[in-house]
C-alpha positions as CSV (number, residue, x, y, z in Angstrom):
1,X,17.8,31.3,4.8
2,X,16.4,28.0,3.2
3,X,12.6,27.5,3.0
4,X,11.3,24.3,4.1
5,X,8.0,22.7,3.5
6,X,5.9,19.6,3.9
7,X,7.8,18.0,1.1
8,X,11.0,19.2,1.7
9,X,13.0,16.1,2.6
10,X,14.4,16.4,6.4
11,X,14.1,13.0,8.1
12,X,16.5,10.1,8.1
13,X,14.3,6.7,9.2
14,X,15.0,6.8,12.7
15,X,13.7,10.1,13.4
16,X,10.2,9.3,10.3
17,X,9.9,6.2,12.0
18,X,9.5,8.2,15.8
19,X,7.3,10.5,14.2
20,X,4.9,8.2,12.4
21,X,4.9,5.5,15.5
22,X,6.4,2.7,13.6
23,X,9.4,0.7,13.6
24,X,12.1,1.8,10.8
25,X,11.9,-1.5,9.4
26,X,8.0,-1.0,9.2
27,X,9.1,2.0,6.7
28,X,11.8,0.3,4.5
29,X,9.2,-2.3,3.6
30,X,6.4,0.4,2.9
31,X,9.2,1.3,0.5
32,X,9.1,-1.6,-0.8
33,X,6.1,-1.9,-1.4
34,X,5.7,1.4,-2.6
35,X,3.4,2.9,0.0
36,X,5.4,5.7,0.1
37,X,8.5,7.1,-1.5
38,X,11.2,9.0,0.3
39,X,13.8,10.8,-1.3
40,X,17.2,9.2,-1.6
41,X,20.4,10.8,-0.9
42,X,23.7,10.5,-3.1
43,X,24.9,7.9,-0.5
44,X,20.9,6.3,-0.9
45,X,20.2,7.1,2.1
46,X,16.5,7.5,2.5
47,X,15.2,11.0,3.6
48,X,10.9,11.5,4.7
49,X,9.3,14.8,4.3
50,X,5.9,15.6,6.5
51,X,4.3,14.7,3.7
52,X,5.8,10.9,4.0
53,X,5.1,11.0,7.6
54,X,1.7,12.0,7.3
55,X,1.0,9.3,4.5
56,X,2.5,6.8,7.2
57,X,0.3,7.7,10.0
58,X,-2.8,7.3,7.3
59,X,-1.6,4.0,6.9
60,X,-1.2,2.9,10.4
61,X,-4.5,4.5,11.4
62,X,-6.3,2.9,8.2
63,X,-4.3,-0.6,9.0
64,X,-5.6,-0.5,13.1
65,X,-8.8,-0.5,11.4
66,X,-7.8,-3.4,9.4
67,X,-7.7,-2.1,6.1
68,X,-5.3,-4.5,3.9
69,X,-2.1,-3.1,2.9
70,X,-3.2,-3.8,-0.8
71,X,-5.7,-1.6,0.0
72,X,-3.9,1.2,1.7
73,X,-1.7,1.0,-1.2
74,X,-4.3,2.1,-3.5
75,X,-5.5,4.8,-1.6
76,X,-1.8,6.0,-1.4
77,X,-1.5,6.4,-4.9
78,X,-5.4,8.5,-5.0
79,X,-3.8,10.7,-2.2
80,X,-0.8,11.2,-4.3
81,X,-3.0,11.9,-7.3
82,X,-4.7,14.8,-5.6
């Protein structure tokens, strides 16, 4: 039986975007912008972990406080660092 964990990579963007209470478009441009990084598939599809979802509620809860996404960004990358 396979192990998963919080950065095992399970969601496609409808189901990340449900999760995280954002609109899938919302998450291909934190792509973009490199606010978070889900895993690609051989097709490119993206996939989230927990991990990714979690990062995307940070965002949302740091952005409804209105923290600029430039901002969020960097703290993205210190949460990654830890």
């Amino acid at each position: 039986m396979t192990e998963f964990d919080e950065n095992t990579p399970l969601f496609v963007i409808s189901v990340a975007a449900e999760l995280a209470l954002m609109h899938p478009q919302t998450l291909r441009q934190y792509d973009r912008l490199g606010l978070v990084s889900p895993r690609r598939t051989l097709g490119q599809s993206r996939r989230y972990t927990m991990r990714n979802v979690a990062q995307l509620r940070q965002i949302a809860a740091l952005s409804a406080e209105g923290v600029s996404v430039s901002y969020t960004h960097l703290r993205a990358h210190e949460t990654e660092a830890d």
